[in-house]
N, C-alpha and C positions, 0 to 999 in steps of 0.2 A: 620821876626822880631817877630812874633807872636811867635815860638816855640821859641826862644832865650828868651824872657819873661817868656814864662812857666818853662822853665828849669830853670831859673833863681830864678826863686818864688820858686819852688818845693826843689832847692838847699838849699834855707835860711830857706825854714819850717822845712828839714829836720836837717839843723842846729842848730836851734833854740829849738827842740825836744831834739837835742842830749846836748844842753848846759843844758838844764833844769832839765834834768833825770828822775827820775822815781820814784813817793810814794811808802811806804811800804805798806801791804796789811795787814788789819785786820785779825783774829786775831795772828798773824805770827809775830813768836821770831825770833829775828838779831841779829849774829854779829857785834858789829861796824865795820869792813874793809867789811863785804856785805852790809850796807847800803852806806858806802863810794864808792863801786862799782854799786849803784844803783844810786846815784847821787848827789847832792850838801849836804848830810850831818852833813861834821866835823864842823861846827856852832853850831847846834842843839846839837849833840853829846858832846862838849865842856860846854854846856849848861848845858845840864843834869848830866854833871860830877859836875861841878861846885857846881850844887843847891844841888848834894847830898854828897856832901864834899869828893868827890873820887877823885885819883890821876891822871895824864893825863900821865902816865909812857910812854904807848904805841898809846896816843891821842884816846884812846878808841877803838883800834880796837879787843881788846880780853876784852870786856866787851858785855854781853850780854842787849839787849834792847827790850820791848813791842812796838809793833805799836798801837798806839791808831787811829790814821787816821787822816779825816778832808781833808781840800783841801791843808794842807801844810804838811801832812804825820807827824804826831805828834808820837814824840818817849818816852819812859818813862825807865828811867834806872832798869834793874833786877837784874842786879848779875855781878861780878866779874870773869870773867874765870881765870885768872892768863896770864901773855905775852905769846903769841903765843900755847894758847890752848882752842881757840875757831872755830868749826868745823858749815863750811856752808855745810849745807844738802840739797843742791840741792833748785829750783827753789819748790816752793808750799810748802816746808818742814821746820819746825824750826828748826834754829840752834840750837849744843848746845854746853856747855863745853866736853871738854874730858881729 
């Protein structure tokens, strides 16, 4: 009963890990669709379109964004790439336009 409990626990942390995702890291430039690939997000993303009077053509994912951090991974809008030409550069790397 014991190791069915542990697997049991072990299953929902890994769960609960995976629902929650993952902060962006200072000082590290995103695309909107890699921070959408990192985790919950197109809220925040909508946010910052929103306050900076930009369109949601492509829900922000070929817009570029600053991590400012914090413990809710705080994004700040930079730039506009244009639809579907914004370039993830690998894990530790800034995106950029292309």
């Amino acid at each position: 009963m014991k190791s069915t409990t542990t697997l049991l626990a072990s299953i929902l942390a890994f769960a609960v890990g995976a629902a929650v995702g993952d902060n962006c890291n200072v000082p590290l430039i995103y695309c909107g669709h890699s921070l959408i690939a990192k985790g919950k997000y197109q809220p925040q993303i909508d946010q910052c379109l929103f306050d900076n009077n930009h369109p949601t053509l492509d829900n922000g994912q070929s817009v570029l964004f600053g991590c400012i951090g914090g413990t809710n991974g705080v994004i700040q809008f930079l730039q506009d790439c244009g639809t579907g030409r914004c370039m993830d550069n690998g894990n530790g790397k800034n995106d950029t336009c292309f």
